[in-house]
Structures are given as C-alpha cells and as structure tokens.
N, C-alpha and C positions, 0 to 999 in steps of 0.2 A: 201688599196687594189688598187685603182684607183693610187697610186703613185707609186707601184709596173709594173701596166702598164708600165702604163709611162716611166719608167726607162725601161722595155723591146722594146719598140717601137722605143726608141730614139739607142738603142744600137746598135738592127737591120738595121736600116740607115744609120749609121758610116759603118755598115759594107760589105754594099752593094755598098756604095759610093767608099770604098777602093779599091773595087775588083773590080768594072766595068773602074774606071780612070786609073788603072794599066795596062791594056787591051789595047793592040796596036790599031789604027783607028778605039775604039770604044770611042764614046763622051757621053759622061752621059748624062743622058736625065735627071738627076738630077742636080737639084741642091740645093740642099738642104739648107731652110733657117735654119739658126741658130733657134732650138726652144730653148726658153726660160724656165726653168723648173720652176715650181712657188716655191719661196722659201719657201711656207710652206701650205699646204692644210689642212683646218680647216672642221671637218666633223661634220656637224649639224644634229643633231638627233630631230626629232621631237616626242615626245612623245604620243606615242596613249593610250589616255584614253582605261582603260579596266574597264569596267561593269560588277558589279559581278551578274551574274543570281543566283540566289538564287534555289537551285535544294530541290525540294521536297522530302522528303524522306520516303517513304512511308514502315513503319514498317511491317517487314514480321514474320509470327507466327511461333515461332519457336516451330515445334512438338517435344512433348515428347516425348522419346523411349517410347516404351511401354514393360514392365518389366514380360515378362510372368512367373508366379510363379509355377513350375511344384510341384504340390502336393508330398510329401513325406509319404510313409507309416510307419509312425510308428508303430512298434510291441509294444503291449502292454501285461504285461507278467499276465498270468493267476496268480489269485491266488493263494499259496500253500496249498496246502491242510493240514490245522493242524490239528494234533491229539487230540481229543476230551480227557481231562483229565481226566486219571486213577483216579480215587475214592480212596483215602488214607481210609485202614479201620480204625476206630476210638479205639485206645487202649480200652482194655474191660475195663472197671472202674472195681476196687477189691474190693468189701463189707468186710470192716472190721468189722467183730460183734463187736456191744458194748458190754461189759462186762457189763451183769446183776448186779447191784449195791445188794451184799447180803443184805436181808433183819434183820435189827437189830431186835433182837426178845426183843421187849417191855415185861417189867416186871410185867405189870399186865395184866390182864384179867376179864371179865369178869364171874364173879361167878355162877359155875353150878347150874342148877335150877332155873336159875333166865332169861327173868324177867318173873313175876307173877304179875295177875291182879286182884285187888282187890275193895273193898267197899272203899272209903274213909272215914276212921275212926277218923283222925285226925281233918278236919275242917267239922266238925258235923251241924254248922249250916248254911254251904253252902250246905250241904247236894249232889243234884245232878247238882249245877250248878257252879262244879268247874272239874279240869281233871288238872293230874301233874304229874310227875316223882320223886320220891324219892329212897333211900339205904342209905347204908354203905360203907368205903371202908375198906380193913383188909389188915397186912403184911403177911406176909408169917405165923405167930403163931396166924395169927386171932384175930390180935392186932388191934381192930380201929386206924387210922392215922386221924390225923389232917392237914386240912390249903392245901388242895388236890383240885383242883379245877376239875370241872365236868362240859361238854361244849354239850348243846345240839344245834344243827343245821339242816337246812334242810327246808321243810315244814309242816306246820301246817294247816288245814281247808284254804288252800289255800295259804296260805301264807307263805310268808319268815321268819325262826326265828331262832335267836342267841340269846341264853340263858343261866345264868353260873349260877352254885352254887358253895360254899365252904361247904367243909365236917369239922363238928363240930361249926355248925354258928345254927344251926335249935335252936331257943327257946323249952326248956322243953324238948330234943332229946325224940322227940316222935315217931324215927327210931331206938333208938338208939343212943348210943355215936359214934362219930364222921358221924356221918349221914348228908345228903344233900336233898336240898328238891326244886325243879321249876317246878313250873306254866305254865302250858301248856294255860289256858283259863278258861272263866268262864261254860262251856257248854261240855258235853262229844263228840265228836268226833271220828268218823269213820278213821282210814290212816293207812296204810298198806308199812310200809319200806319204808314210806319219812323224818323219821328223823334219826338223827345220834346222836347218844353219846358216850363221848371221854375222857378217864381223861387225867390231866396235874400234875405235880408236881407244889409244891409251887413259883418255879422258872417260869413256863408256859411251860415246855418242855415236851411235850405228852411221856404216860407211859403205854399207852393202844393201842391197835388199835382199831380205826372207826368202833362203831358196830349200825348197824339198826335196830331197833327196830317198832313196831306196836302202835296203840290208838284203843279203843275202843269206842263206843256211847252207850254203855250201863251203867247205874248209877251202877250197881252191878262190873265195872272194868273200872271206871273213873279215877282210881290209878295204877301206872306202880310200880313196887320195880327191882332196877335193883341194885346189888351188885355187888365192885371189889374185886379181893382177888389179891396179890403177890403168881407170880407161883414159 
C-alpha cells in the first residue's frame, strides 16, 4: 500500500515540474531532487497474541410445549336389547303300551276242597308238637304222578322258609300214593297267607300258580292237605 503511494506522489511531481518549466518567465520553485524509490519494501507484521476468553455458557431451559389434550367424547353404543328366548315346547313323549305278556295258563291247580285242616294222624307220637303240609298230586284221570316237586315259601312264625317235597318219596304213603309231606315246625302255629305253595315238574319248571295258604295253632289242625289235580 505504502509503495502504491509512493508511486502516486513521485508521478504527481514529474508532472507538475513539466508544466510549470514549460511556462514562459515562470521559474519552478521546484526543483526537485531525484527521489530515490526503495528497491524493495519489506512489511513486517508483528503479531498480536490473541487470548482466548473463555465465555461462559450458561445453559438456558428449554421449555416444553405444553401439549394441551382436548378430551374427545366417545359415544359409547347402548346395549341391544336381546330377545329373551322363545321356550322350545318339549315334543310330548308317546307312551307306548307294553303289551301285557299273556298269561300261560299252568296245567295244574290246585284241587277243589282243598286245603283241609286236620288232626295229625300220621306222626302220632309227636302228637301236638308237630305242624306240616302234606297231599297228592293227580293227572287229569286222577292218576297220582310221581317225582313232582312241591315248594313252600314265605313265612312261618316269623320267619323265612324254603321248603320242598317230592311226591311219591313219603315212606308207608300215609297220604296216599304219590303223595308229599313238609314240616312246617315242631309246635302248631297261628299265619294267615304268609306262605305259598307251588308245584314244579320233575324238570323245576313251575305247573301251578303260587297259592297262599293259612296255619293253624290249634292241635285239632296242626295238618294242612292241599291236593294238585291236572285241569
């Protein structure tokens, strides 16, 4: 910059010198010495320390928006009303009758007149301290049968009894031929249609129907006779 002067100033007086000597009876009041330009100008820079201030930085709080939340109303939908369920009626159930199982008409029976209460004549010297059931069975021509069984059941003076004869087993048939004879007890006994008797064929296959019968406590009908006949 300073050489740039320089170079201006020197130029300016070359040309001020030119045009005042040119000038008829005027005499320069210059005279200018030769300047010398320097052949070379060396620009020294001194360097200024720079100190670094250290600047404080003082953190500033950055506020949050604040997010206002405008409530929304949700419609919330009633519930529908459902129909309470129709009662399905229950199909009628159909009773179908059983069919009465006909009744097989058993081929024996028990023989009219009978039974009869008697003295015990056969075991004489049990005299009144015995009581039993005996008979006969017969076919249809009043033929005693053999090997027939006879099944009394029920109760006796309190008790439970299952009792059997076979007809034509009686020692001495003091009933009779093919006759049957059981022992109720040693003692006569009072019962009124708590026992039952039954015939069976020699096979066990009932021939009779279930008939009730009575006891006595009197020694003058400590003996039952109850006869089958074929109808």
């Amino acid at each position: 910059m300073k050489r740039l002067l320089w170079m201006i100033i020197l130029v300016l007086t070359t040309a001020f010198s030119v045009v005042f000597t040119s000038v008829d009876g005027f005499t320069s009041i210059f005279n200018p010495t030769p300047i010398v330009m320097p052949t070379e100008i060396t620009l020294t820079f001194e360097p200024t320390e720079v100190t670094a201030v250290p600047t404080e930085i003082v953190p500033t709080q950055t506020v949050e928006p604040t997010v206002e939340i405008t409530p929304t109303v949700t419609e919330i939908p009633l519930p529908t009303a459902t129909a309470a369920p129709t009662e399905t009626p229950l199909p009628t159930a159909t009773v179908t009758p059983i069919p009465t199982p006909t009744a097989t008409a058993m081929p024996f029976k028990v023989q009219a007149m009978t039974p009869v209460f008697m003295t015990n004549f056969v075991h004489t010297d049990a005299a009144c301290n015995w009581q039993g059931v005996a008979g006969q069975v017969f076919d249809a021509n009043l033929v005693p049968v053999l090997n027939y069984i006879v099944k009394v059941s029920g109760t006796y003076s309190s008790q439970p009894v299952s009792l059997v004869g076979i007809t034509g087993m009686v020692t001495g048939k003091p009933y009779g031929p093919g006759s049957y004879e059981i022992v109720l007890g040693n003692a006569p006994v009072t019962s009124t249609d708590t026992l039952i008797i039954q015939l069976f064929d020699p096979n066990g296959d009932p021939v009779s129907d279930p008939q009730s019968f009575s006891t006595s406590n009197e020694c003058s009908k400590n003996l039952v006779l109850i006869n089958f006949q074929h109808k």
